[in-house]
Gaussian input, Z-matrix of N, CA and C with variables (Angstrom, degrees):
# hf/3-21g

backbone

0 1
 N
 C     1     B1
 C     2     B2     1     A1
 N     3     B3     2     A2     1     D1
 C     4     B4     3     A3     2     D2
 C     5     B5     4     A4     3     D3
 N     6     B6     5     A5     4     D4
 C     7     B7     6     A6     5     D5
 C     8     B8     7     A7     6     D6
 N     9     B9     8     A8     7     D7
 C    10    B10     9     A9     8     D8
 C    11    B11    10    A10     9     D9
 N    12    B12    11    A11    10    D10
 C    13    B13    12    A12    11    D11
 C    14    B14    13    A13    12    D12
 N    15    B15    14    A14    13    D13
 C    16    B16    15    A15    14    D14
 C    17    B17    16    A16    15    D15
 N    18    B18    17    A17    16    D16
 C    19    B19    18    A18    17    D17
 C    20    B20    19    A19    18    D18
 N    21    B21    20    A20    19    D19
 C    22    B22    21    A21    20    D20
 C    23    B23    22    A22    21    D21
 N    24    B24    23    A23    22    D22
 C    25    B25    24    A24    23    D23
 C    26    B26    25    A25    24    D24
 N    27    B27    26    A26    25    D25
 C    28    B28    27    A27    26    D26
 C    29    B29    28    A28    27    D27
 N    30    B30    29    A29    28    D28
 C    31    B31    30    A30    29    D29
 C    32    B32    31    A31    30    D30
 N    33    B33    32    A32    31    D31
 C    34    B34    33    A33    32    D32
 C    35    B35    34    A34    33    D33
 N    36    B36    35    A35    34    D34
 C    37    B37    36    A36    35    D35
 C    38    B38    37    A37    36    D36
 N    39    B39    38    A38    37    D37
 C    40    B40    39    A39    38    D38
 C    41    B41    40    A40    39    D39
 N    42    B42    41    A41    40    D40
 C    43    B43    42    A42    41    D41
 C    44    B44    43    A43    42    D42
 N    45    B45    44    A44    43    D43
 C    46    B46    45    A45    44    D44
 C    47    B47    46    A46    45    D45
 N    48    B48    47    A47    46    D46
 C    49    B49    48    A48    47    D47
 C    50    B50    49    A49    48    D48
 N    51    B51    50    A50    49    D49
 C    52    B52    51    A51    50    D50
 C    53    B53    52    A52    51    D51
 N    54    B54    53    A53    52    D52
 C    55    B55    54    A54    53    D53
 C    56    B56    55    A55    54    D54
 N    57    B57    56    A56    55    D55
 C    58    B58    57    A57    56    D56
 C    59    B59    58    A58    57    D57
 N    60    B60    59    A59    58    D58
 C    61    B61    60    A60    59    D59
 C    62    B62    61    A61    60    D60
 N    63    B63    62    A62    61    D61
 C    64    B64    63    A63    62    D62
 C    65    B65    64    A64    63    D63
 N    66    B66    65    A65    64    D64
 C    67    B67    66    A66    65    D65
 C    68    B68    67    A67    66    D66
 N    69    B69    68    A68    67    D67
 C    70    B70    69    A69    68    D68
 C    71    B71    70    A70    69    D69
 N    72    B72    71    A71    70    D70
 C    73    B73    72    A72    71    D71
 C    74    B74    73    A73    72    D72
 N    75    B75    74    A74    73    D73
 C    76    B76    75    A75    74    D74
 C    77    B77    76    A76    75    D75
 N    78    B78    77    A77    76    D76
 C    79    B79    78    A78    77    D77
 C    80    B80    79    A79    78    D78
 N    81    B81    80    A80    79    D79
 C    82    B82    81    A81    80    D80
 C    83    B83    82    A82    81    D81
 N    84    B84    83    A83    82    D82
 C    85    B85    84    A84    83    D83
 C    86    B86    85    A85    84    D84
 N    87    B87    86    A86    85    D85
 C    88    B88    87    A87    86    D86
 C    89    B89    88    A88    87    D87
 N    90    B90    89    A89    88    D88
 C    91    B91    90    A90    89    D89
 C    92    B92    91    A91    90    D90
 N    93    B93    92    A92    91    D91
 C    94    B94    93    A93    92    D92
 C    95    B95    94    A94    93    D93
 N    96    B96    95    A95    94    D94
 C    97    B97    96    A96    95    D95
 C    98    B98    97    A97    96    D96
 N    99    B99    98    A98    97    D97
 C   100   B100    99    A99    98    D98
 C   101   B101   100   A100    99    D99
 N   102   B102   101   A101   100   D100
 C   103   B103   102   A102   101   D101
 C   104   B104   103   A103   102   D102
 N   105   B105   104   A104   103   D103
 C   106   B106   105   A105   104   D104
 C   107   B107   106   A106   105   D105
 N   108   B108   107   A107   106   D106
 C   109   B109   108   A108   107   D107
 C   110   B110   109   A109   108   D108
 N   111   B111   110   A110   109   D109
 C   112   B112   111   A111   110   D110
 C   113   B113   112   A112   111   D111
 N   114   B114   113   A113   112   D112
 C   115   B115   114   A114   113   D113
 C   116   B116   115   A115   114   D114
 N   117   B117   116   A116   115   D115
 C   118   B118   117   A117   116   D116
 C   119   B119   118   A118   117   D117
 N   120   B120   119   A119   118   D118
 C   121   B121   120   A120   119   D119
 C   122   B122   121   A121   120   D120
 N   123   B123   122   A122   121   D121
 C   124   B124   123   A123   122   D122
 C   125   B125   124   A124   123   D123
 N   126   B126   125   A125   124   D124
 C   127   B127   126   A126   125   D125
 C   128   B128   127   A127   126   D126
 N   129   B129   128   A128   127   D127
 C   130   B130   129   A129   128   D128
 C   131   B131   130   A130   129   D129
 N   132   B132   131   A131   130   D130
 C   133   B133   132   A132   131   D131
 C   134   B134   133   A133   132   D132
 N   135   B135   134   A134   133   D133
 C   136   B136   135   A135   134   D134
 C   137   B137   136   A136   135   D135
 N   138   B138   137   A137   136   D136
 C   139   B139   138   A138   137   D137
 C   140   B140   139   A139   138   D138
 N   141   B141   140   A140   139   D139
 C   142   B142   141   A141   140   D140
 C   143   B143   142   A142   141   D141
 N   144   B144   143   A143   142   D142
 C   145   B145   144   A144   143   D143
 C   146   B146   145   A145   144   D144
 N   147   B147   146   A146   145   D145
 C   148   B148   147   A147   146   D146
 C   149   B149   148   A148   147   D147
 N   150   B150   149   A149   148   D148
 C   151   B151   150   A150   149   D149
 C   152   B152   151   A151   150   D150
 N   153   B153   152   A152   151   D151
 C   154   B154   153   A153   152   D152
 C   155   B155   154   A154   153   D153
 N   156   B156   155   A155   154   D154
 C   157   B157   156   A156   155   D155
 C   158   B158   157   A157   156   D156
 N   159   B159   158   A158   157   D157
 C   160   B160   159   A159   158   D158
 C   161   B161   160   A160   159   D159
 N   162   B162   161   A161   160   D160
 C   163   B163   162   A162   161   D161
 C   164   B164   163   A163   162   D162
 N   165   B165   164   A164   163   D163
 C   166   B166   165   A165   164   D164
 C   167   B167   166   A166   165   D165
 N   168   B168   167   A167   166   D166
 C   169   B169   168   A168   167   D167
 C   170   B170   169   A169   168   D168
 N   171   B171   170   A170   169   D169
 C   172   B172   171   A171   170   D170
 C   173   B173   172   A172   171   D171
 N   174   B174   173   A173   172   D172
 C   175   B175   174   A174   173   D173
 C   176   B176   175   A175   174   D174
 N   177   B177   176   A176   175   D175
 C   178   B178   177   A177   176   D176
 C   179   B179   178   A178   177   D177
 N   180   B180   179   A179   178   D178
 C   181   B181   180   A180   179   D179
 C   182   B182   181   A181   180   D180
 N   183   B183   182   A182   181   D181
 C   184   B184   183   A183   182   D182
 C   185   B185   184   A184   183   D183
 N   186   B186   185   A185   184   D184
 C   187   B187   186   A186   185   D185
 C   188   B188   187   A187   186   D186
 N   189   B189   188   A188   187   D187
 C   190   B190   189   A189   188   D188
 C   191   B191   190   A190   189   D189
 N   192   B192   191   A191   190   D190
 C   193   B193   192   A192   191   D191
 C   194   B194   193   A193   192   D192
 N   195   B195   194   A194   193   D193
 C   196   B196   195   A195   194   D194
 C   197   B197   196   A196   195   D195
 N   198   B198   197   A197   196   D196
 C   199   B199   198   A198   197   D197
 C   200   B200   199   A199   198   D198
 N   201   B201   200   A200   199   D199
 C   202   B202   201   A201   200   D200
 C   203   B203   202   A202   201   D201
 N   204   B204   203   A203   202   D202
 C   205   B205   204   A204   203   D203
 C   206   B206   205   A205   204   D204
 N   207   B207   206   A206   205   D205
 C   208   B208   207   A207   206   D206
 C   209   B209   208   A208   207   D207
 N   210   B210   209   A209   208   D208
 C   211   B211   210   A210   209   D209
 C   212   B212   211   A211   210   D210
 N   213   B213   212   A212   211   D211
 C   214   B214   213   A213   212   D212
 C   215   B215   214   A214   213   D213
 N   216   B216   215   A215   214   D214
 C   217   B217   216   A216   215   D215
 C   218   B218   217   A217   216   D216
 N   219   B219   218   A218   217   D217
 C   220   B220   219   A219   218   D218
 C   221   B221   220   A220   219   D219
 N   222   B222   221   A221   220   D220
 C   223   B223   222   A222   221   D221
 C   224   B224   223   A223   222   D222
 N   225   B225   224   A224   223   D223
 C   226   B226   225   A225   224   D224
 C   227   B227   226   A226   225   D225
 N   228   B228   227   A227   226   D226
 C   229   B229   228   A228   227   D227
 C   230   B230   229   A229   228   D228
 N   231   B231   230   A230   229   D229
 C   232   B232   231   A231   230   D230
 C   233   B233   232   A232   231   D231
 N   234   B234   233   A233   232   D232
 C   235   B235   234   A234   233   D233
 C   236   B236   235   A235   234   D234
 N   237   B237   236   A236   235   D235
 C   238   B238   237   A237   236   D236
 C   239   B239   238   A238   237   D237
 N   240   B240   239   A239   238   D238
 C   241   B241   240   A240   239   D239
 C   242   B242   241   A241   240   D240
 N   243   B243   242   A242   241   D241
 C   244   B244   243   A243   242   D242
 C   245   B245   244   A244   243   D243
 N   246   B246   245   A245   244   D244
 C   247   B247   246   A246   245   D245
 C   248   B248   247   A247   246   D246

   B1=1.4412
   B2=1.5320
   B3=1.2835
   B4=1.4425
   B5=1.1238
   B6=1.5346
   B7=1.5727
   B8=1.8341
   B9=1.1824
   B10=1.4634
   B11=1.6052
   B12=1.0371
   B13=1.6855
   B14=1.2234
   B15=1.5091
   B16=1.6753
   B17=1.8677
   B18=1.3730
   B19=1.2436
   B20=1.9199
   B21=1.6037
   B22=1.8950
   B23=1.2578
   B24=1.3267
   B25=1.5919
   B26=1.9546
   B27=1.2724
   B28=1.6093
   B29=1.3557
   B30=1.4291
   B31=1.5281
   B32=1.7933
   B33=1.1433
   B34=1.9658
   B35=1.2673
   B36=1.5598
   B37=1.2910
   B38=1.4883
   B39=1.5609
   B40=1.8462
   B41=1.4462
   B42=1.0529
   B43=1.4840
   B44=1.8852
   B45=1.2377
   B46=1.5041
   B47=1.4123
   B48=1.4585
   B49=1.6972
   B50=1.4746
   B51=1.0772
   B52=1.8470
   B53=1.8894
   B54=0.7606
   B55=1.6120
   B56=1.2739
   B57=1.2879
   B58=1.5233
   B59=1.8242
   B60=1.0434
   B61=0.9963
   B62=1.6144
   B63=1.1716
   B64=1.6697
   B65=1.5761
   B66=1.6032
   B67=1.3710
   B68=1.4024
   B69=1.6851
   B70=1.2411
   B71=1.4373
   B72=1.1692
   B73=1.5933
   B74=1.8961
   B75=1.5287
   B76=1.4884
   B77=1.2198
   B78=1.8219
   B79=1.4660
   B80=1.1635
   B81=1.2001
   B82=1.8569
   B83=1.6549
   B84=1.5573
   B85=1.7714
   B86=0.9265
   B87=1.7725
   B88=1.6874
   B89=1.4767
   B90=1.0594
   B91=2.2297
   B92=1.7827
   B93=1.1567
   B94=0.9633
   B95=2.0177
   B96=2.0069
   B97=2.0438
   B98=1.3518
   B99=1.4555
   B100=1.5548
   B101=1.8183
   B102=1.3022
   B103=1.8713
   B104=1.5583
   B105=1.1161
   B106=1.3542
   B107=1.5035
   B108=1.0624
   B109=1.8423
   B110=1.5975
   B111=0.8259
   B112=1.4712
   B113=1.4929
   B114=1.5536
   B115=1.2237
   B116=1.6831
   B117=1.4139
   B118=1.1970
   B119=1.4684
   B120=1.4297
   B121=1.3974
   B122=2.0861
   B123=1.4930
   B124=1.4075
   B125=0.9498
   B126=1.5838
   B127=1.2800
   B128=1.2248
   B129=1.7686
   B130=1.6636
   B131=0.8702
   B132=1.7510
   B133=1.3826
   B134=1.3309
   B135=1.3131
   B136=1.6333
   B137=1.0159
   B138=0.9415
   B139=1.9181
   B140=1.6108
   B141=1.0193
   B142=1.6504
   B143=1.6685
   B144=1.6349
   B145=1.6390
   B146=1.2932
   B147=1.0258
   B148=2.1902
   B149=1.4900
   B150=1.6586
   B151=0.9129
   B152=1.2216
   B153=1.5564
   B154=1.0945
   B155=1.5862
   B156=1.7618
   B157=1.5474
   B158=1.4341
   B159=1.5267
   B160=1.4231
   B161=1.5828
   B162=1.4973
   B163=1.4749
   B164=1.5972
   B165=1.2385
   B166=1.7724
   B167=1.5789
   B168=1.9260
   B169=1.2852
   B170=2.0823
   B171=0.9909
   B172=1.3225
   B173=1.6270
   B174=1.2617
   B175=1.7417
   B176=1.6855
   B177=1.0495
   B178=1.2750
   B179=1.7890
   B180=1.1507
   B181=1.2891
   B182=1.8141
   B183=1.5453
   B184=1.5119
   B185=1.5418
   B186=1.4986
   B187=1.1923
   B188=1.3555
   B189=1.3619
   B190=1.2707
   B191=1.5724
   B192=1.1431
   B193=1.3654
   B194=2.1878
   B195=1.2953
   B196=1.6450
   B197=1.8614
   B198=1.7128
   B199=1.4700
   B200=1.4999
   B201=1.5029
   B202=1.7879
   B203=1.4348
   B204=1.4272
   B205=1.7550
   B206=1.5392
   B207=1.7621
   B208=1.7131
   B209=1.5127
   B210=1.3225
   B211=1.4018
   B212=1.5156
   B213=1.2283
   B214=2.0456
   B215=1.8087
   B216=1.1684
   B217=1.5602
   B218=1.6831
   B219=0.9500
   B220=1.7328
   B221=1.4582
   B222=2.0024
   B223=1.4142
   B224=1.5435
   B225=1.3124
   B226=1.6322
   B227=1.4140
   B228=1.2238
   B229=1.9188
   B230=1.5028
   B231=1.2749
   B232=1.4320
   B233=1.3621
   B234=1.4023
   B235=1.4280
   B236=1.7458
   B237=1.3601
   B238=1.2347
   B239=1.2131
   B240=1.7100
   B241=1.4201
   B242=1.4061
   B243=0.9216
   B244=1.7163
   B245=1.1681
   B246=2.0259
   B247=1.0612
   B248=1.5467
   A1=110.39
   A2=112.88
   A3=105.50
   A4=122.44
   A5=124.23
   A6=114.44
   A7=110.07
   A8=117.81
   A9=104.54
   A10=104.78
   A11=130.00
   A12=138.78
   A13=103.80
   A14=115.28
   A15=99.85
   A16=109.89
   A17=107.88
   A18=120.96
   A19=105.75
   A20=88.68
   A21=116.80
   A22=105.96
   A23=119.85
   A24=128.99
   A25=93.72
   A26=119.92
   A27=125.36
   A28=118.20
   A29=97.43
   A30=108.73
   A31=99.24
   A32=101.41
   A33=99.05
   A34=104.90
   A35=118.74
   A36=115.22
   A37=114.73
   A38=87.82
   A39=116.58
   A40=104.49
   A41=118.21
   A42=115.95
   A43=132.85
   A44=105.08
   A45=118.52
   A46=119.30
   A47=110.45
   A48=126.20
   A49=94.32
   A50=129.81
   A51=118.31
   A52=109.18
   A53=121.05
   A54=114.80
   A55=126.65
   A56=107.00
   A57=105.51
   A58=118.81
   A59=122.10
   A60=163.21
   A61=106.17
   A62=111.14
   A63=126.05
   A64=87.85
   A65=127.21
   A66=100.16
   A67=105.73
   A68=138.70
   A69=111.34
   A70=116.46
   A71=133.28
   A72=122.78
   A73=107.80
   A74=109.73
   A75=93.83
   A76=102.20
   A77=109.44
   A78=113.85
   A79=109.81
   A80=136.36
   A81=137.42
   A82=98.49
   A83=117.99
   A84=94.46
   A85=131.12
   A86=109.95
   A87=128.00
   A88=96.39
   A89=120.42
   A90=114.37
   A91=81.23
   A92=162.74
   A93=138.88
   A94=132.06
   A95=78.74
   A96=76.60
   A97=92.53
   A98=131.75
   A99=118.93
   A100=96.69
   A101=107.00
   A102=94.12
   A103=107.03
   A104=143.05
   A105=133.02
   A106=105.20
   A107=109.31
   A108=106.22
   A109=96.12
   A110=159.30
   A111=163.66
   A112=111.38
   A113=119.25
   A114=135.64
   A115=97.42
   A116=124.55
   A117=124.34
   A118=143.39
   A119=106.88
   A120=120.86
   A121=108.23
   A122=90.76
   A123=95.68
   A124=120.04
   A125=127.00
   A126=127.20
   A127=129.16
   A128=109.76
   A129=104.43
   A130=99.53
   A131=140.44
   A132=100.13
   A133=92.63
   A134=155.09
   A135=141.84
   A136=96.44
   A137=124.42
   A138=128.26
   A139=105.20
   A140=114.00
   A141=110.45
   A142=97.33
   A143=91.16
   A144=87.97
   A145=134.12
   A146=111.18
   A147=102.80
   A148=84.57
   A149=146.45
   A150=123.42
   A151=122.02
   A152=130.01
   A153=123.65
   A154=91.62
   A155=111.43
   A156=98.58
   A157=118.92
   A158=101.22
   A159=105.19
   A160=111.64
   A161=112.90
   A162=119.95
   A163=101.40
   A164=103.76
   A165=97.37
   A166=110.14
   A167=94.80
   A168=120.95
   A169=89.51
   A170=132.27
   A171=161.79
   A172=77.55
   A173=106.46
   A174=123.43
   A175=90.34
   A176=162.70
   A177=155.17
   A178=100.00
   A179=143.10
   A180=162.45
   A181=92.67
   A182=99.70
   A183=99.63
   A184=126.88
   A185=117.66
   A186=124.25
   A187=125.79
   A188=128.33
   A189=134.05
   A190=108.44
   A191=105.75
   A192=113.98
   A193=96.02
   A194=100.40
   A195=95.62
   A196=112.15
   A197=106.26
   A198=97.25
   A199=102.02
   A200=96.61
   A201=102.60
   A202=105.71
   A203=111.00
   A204=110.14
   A205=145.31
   A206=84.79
   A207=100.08
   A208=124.57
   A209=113.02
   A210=120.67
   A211=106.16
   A212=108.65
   A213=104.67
   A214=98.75
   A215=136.42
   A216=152.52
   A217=82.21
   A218=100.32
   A219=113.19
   A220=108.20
   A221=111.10
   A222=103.55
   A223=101.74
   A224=129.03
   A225=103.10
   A226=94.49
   A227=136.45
   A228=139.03
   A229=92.33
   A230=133.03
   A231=140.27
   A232=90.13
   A233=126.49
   A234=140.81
   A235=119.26
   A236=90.90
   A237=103.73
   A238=144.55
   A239=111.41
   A240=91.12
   A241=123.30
   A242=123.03
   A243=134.36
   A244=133.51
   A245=102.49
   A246=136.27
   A247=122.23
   D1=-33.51
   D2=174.67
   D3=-73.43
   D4=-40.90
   D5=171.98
   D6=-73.43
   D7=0.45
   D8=160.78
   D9=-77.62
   D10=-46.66
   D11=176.40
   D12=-50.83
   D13=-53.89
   D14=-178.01
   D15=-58.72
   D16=-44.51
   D17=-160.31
   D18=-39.69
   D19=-41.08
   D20=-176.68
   D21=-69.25
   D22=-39.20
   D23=-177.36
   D24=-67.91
   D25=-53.48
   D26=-177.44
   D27=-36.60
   D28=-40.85
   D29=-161.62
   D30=-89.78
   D31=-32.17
   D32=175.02
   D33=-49.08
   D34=-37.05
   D35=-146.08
   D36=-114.01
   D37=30.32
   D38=-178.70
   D39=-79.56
   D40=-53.84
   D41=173.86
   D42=-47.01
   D43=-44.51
   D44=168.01
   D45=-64.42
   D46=-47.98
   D47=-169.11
   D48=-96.13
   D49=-60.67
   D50=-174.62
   D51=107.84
   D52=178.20
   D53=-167.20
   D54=-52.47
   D55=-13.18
   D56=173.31
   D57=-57.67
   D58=-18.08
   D59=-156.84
   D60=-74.45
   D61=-25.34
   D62=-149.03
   D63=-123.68
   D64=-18.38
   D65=167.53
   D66=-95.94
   D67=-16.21
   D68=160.92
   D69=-79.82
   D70=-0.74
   D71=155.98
   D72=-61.84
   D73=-27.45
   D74=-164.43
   D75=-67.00
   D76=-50.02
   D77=-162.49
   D78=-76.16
   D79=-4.92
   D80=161.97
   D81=-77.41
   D82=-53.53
   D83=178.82
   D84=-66.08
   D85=-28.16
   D86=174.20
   D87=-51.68
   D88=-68.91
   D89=-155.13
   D90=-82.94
   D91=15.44
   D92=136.30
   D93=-70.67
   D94=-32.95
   D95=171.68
   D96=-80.25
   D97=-36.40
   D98=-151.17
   D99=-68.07
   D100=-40.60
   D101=174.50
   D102=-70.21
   D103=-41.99
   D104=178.28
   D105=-50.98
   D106=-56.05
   D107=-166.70
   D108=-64.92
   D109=-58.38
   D110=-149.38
   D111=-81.63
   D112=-16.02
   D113=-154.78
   D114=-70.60
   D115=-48.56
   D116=162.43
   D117=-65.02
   D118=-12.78
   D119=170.93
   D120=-76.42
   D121=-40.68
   D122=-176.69
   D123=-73.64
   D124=-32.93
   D125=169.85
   D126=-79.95
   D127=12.69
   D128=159.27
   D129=-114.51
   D130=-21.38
   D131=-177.98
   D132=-90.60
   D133=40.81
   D134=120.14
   D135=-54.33
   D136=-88.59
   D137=-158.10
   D138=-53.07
   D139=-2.66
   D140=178.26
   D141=-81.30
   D142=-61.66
   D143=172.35
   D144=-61.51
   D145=-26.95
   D146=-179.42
   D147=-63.57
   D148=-67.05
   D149=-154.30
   D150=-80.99
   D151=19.96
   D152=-179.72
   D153=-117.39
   D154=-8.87
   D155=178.98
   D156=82.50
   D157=31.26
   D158=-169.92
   D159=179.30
   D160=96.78
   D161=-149.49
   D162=-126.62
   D163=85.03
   D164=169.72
   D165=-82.95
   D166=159.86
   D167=-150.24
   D168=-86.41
   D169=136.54
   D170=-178.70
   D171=-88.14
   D172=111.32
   D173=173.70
   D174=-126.65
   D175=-58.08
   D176=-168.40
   D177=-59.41
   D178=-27.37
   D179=-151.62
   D180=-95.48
   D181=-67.75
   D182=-177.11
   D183=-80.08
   D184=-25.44
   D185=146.85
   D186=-41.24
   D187=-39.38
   D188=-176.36
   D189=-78.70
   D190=-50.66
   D191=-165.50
   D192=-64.19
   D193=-63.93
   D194=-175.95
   D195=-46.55
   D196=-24.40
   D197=179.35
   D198=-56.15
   D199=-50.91
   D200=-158.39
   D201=-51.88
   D202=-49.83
   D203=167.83
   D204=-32.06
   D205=-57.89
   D206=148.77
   D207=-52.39
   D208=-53.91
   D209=-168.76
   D210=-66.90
   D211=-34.79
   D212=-179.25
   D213=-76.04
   D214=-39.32
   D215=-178.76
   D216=-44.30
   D217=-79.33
   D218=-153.57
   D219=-57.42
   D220=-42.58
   D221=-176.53
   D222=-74.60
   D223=-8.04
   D224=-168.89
   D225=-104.93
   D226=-6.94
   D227=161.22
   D228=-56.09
   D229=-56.65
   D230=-167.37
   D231=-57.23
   D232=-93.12
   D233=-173.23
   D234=-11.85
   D235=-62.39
   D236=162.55
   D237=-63.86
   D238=-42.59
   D239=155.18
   D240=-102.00
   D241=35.03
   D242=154.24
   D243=-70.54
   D244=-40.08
   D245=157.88
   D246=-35.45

């Protein structure tokens, strides 16, 4: 839910900055559907594991997500001072 909010915050801030603007809206909506769509796969095999007593950590899940973090960090340093 928050990178949909940022995504909304991106697009306000289309007018000042100019189109550049629209690829950190993509990559904030992009890792926002990619966690929505996945949101149900992950939450059974959690619940698979508590009841099997044995819950590994989703590292492809958090890797992705900190890229996307980095990657919006860096494109809006760009944006901004381009601006």
């Amino acid at each position: 839910m928050a990178l949909v909010t940022v995504s909304a915050i991106f697009l306000r801030w289309l007018p000042a900055h100019g189109f550049p603007i629209l690829l950190l809206f993509a990559v904030s909506a992009g890792a926002a559907l990619a966690i929505y769509l996945t949101q149900r796969r992950r939450y059974s095999a959690s619940s698979r594991g508590i009841h099997q007593e044995s819950v590994d950590a989703d590292i492809t899940a958090v890797l992705w997500t900190a890229f996307a973090g980095v990657a919006l960090g860096g494109l809006g340093i760009g944006v901004v001072l381009a601006g």
